[in-house]
N, CA, C and O atoms as a Tinker XYZ file with bonds, in Angstrom:
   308  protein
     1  N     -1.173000   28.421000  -15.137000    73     2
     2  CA     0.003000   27.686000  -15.536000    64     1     3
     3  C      0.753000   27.232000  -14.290000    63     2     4     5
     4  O      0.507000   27.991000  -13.353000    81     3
     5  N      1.517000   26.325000  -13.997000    73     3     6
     6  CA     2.181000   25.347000  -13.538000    64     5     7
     7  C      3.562000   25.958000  -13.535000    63     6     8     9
     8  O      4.029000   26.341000  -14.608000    81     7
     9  N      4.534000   26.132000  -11.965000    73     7    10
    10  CA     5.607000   26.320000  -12.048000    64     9    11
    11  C      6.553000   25.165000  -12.175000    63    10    12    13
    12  O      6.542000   24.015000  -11.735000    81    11
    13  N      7.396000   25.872000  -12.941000    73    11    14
    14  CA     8.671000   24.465000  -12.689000    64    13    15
    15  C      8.859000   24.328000  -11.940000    63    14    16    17
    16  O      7.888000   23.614000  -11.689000    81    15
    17  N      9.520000   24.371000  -10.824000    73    15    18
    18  CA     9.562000   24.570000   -9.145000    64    17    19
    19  C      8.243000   23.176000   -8.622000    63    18    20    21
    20  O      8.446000   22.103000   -8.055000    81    19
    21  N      7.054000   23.750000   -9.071000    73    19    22
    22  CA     5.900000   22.598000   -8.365000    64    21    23
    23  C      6.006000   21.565000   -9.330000    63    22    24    25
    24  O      5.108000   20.768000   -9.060000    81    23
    25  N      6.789000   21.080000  -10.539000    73    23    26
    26  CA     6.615000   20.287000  -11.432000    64    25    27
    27  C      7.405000   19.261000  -10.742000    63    26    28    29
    28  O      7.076000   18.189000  -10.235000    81    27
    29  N      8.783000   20.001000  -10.876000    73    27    30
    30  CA     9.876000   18.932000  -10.137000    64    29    31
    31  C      9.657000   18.448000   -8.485000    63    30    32    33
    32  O     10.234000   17.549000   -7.873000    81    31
    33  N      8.623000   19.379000   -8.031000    73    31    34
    34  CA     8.369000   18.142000   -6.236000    64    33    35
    35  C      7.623000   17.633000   -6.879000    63    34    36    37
    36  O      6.715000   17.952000   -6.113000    81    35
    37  N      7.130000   17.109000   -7.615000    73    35    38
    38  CA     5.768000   15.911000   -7.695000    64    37    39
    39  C      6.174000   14.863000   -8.080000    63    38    40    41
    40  O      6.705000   14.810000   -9.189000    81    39
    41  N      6.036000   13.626000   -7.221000    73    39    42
    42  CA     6.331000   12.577000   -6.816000    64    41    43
    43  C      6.168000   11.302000   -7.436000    63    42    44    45
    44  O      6.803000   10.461000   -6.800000    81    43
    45  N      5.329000   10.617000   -8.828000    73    43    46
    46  CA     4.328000    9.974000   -8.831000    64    45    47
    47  C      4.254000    8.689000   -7.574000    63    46    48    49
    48  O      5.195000    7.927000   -7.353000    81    47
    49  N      3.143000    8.662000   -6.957000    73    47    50
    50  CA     3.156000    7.442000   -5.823000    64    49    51
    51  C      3.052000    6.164000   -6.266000    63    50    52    53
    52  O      2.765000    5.290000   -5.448000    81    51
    53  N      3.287000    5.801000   -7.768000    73    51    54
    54  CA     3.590000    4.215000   -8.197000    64    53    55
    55  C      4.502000    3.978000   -8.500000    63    54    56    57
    56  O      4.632000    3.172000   -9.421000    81    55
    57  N      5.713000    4.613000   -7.826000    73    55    58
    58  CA     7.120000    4.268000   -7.882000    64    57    59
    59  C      7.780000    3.591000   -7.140000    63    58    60    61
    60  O      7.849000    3.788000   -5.927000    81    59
    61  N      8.362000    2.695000   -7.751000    73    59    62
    62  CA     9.096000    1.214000   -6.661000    64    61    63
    63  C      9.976000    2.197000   -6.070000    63    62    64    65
    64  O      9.925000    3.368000   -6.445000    81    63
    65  N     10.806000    1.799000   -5.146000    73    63    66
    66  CA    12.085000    2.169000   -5.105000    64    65    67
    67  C     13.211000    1.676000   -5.555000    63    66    68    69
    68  O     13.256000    0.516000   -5.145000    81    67
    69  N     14.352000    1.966000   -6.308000    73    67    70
    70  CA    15.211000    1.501000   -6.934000    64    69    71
    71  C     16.152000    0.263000   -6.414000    63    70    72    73
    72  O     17.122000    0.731000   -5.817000    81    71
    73  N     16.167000   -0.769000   -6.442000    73    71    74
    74  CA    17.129000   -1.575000   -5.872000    64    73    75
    75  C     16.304000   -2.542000   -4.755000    63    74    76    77
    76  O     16.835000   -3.361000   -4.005000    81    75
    77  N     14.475000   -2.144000   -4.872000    73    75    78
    78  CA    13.768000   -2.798000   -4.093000    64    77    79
    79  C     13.547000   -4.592000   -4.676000    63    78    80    81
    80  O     13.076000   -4.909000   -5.768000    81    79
    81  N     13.881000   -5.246000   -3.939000    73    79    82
    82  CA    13.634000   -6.976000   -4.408000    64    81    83
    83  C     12.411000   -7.590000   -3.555000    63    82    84    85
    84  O     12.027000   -8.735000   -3.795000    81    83
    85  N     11.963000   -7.007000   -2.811000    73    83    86
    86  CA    10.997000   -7.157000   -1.775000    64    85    87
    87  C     10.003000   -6.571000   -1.348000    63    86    88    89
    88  O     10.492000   -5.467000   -1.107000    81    87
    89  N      8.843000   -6.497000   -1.049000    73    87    90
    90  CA     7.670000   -6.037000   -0.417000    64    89    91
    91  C      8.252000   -5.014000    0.724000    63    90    92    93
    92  O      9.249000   -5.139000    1.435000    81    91
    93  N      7.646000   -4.353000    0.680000    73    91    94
    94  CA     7.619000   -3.274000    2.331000    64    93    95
    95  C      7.319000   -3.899000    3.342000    63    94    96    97
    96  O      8.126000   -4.168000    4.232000    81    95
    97  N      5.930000   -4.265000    3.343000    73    95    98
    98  CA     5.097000   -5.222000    4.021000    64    97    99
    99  C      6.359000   -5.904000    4.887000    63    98   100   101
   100  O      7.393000   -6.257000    4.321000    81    99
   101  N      6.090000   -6.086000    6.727000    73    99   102
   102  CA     6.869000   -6.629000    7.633000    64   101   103
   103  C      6.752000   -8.099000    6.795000    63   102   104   105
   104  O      5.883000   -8.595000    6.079000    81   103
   105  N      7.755000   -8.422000    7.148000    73   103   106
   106  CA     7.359000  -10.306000    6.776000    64   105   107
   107  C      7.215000  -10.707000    5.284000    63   106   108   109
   108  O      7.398000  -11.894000    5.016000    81   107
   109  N      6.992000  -10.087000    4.566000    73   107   110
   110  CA     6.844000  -10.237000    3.085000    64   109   111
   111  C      7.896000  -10.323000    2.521000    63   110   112   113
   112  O      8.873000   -9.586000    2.658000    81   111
   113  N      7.747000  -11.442000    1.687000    73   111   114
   114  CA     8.998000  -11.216000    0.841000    64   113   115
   115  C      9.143000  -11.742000   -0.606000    63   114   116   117
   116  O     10.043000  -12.320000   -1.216000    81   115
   117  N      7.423000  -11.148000   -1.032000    73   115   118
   118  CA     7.396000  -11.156000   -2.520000    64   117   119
   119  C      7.526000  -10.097000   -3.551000    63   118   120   121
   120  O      7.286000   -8.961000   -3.144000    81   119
   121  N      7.874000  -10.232000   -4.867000    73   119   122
   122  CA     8.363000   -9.132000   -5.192000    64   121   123
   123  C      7.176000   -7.479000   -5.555000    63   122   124   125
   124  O      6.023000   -7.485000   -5.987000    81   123
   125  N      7.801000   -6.613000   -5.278000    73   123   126
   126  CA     6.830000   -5.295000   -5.455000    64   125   127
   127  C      6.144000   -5.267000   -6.948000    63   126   128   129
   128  O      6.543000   -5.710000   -8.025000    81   127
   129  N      5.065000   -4.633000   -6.607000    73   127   130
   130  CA     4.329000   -4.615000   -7.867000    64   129   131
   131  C      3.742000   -2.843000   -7.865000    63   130   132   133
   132  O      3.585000   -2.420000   -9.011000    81   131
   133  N      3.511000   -2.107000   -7.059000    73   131   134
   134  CA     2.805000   -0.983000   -7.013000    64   133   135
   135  C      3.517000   -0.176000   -5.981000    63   134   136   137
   136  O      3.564000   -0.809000   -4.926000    81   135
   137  N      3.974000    0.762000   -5.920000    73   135   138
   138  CA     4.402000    2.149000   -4.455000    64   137   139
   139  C      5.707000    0.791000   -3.574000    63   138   140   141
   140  O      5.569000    0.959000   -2.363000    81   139
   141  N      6.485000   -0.031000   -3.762000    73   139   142
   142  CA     6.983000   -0.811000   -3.759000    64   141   143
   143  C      6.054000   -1.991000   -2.398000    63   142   144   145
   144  O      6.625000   -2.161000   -1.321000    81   143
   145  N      4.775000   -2.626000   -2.640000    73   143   146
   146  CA     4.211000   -3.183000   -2.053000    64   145   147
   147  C      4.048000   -4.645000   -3.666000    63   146   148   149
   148  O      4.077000   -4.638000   -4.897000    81   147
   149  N      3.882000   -5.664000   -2.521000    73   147   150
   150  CA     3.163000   -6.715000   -3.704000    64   149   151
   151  C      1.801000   -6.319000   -3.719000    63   150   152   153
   152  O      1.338000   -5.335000   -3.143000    81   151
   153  N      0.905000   -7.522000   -4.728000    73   151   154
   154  CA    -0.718000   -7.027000   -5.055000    64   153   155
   155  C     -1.740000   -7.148000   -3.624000    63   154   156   157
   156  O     -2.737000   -6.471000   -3.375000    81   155
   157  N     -1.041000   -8.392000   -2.691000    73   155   158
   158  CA    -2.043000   -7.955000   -1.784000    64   157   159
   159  C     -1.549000   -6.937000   -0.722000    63   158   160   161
   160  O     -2.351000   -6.085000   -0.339000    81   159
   161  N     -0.923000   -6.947000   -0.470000    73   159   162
   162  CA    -0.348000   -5.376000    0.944000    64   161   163
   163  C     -0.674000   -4.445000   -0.124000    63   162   164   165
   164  O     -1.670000   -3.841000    0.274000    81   163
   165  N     -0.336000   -4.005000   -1.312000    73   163   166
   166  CA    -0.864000   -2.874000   -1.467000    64   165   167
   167  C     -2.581000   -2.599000   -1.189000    63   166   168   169
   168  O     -2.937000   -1.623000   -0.529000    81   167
   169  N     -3.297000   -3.299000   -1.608000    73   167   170
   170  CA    -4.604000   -3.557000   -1.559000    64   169   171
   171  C     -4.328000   -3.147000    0.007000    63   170   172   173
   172  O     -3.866000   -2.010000   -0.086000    81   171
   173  N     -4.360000   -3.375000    0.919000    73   171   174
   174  CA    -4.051000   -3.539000    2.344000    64   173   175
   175  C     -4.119000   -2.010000    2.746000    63   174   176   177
   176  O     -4.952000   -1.400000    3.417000    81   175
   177  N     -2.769000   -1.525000    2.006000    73   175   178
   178  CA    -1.868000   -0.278000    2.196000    64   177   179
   179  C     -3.107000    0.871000    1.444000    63   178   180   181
   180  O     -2.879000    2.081000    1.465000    81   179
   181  N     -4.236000    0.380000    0.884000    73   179   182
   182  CA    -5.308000    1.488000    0.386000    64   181   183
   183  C     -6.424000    1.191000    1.336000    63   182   184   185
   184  O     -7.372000    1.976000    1.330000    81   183
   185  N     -6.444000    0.310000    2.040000    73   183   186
   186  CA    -7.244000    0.294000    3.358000    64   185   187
   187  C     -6.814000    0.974000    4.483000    63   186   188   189
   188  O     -7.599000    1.252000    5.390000    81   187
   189  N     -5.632000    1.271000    4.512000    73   187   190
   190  CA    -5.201000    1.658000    5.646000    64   189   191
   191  C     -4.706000    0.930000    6.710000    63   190   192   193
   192  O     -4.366000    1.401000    7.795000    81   191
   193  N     -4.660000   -0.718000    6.235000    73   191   194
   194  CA    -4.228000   -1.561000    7.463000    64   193   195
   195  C     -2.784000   -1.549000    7.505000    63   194   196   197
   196  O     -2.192000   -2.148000    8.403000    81   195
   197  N     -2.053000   -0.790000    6.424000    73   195   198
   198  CA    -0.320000   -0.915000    6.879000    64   197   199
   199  C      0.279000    0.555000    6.628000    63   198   200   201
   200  O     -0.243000    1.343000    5.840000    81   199
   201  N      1.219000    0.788000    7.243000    73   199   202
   202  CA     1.421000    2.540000    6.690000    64   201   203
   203  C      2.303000    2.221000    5.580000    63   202   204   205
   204  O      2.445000    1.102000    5.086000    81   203
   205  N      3.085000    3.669000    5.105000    73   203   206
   206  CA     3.889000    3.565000    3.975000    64   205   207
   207  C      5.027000    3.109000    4.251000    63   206   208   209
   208  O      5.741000    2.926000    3.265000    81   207
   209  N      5.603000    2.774000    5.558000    73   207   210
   210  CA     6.916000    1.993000    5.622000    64   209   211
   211  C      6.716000    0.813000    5.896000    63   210   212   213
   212  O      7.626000    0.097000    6.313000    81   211
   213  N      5.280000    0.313000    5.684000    73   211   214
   214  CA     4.864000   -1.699000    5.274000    64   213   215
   215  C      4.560000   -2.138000    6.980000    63   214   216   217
   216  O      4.326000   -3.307000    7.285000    81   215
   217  N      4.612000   -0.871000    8.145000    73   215   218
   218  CA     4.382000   -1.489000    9.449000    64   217   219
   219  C      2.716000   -1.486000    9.529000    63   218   220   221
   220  O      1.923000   -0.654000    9.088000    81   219
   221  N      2.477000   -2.759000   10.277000    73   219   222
   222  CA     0.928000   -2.230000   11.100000    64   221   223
   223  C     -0.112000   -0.702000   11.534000    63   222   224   225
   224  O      0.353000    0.177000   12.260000    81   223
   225  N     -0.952000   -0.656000   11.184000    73   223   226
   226  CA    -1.307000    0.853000   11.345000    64   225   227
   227  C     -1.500000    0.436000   12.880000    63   226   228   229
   228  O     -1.750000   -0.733000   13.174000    81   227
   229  N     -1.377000    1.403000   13.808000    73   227   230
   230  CA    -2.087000    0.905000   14.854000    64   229   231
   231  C     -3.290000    0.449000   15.499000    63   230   232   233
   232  O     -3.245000   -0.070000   16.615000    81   231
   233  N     -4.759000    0.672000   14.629000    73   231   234
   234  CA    -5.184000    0.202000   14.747000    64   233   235
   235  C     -5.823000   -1.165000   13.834000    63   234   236   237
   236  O     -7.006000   -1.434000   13.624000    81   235
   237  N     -4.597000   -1.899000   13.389000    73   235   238
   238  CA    -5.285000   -2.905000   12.466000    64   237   239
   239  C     -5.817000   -4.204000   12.694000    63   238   240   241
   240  O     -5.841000   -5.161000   11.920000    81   239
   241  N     -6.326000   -4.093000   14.093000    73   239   242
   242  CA    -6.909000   -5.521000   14.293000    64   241   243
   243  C     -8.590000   -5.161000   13.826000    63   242   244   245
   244  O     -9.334000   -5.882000   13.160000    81   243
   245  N     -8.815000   -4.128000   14.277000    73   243   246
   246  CA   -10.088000   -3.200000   14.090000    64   245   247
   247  C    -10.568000   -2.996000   12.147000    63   246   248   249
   248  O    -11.517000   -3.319000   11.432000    81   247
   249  N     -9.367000   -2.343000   11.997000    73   247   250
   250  CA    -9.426000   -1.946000   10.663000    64   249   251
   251  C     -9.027000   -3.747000    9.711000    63   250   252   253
   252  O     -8.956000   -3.695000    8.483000    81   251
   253  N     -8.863000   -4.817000   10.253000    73   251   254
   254  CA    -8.625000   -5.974000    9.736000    64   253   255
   255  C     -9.896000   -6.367000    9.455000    63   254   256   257
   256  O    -10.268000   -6.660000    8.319000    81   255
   257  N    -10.643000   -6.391000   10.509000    73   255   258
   258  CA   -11.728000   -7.275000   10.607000    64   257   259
   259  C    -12.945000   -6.442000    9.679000    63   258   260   261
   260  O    -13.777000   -7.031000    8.990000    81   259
   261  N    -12.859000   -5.112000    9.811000    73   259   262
   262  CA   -14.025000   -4.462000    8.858000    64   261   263
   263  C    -13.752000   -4.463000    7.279000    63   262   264   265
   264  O    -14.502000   -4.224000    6.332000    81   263
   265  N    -12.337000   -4.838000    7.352000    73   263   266
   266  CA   -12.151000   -5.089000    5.842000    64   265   267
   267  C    -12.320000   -6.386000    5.547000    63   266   268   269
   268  O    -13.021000   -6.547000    4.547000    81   267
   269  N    -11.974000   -7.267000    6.001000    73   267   270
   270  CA   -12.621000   -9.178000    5.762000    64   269   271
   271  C    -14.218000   -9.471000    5.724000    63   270   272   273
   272  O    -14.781000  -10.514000    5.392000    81   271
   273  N    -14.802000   -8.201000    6.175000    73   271   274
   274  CA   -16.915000   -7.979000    6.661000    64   273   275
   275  C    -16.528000   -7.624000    4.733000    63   274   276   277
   276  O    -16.808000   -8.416000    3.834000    81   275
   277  N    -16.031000   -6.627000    4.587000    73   275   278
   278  CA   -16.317000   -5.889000    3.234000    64   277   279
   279  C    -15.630000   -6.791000    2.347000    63   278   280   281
   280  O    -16.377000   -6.861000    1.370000    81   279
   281  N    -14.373000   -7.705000    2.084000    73   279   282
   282  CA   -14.516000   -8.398000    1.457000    64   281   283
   283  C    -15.200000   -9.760000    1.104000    63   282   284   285
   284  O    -14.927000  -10.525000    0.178000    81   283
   285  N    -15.973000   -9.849000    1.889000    73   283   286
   286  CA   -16.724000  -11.241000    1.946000    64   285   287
   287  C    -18.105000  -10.648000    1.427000    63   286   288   289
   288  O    -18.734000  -11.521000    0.829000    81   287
   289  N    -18.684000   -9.573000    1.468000    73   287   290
   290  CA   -19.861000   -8.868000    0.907000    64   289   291
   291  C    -19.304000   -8.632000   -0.281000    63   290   292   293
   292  O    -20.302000   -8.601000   -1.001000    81   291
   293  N    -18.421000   -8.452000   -0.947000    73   291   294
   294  CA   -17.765000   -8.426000   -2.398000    64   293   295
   295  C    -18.201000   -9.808000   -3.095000    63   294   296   297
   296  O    -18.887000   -9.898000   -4.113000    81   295
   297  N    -17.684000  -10.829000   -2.367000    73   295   298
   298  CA   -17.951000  -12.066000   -3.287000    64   297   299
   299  C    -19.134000  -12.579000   -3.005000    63   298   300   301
   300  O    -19.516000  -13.665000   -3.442000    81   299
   301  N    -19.984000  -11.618000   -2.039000    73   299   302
   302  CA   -21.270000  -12.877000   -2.009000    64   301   303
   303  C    -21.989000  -12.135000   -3.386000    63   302   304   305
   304  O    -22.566000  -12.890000   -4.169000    81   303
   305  N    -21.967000  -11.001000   -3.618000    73   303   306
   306  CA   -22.786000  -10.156000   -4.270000    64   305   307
   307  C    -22.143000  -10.561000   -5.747000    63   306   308
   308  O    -22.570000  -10.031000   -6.773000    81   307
């Protein structure tokens, strides 16, 4: 069984934040759809190319380009 105590920290992670009108994502400024990201930064933000406060991971020129290899093998297939 499950304490109350561990019930109330659990978080769900598809929660906007309240009063959010905007993307996390630097530069974005369409409205949130998921963890308060729009549909493509979140997509992004499950690659790992942006962290959870919408900045650049540090390595995302690296982690850019192996994800554009893997989405382009998506649509050829």
């Amino acid at each position: 069984m499950s304490d109350k105590k561990n019930f109330d920290k659990q978080i769900p992670n598809n929660v906007i934040p309240l009063g959010s009108t905007k993307c996390m994502a630097d530069d974005c400024k369409s409205k949130p759809a998921k963890a308060g990201f729009c549909g493509p930064h979140f997509e992004w933000f499950k690659a790992g190319l942006i962290t959870k406060e919408g900045a650049k991971a540090a390595d995302f020129d690296k982690k850019h380009y192996h994800w554009e290899v893997a989405q382009a093998k998506k649509k050829a297939a």
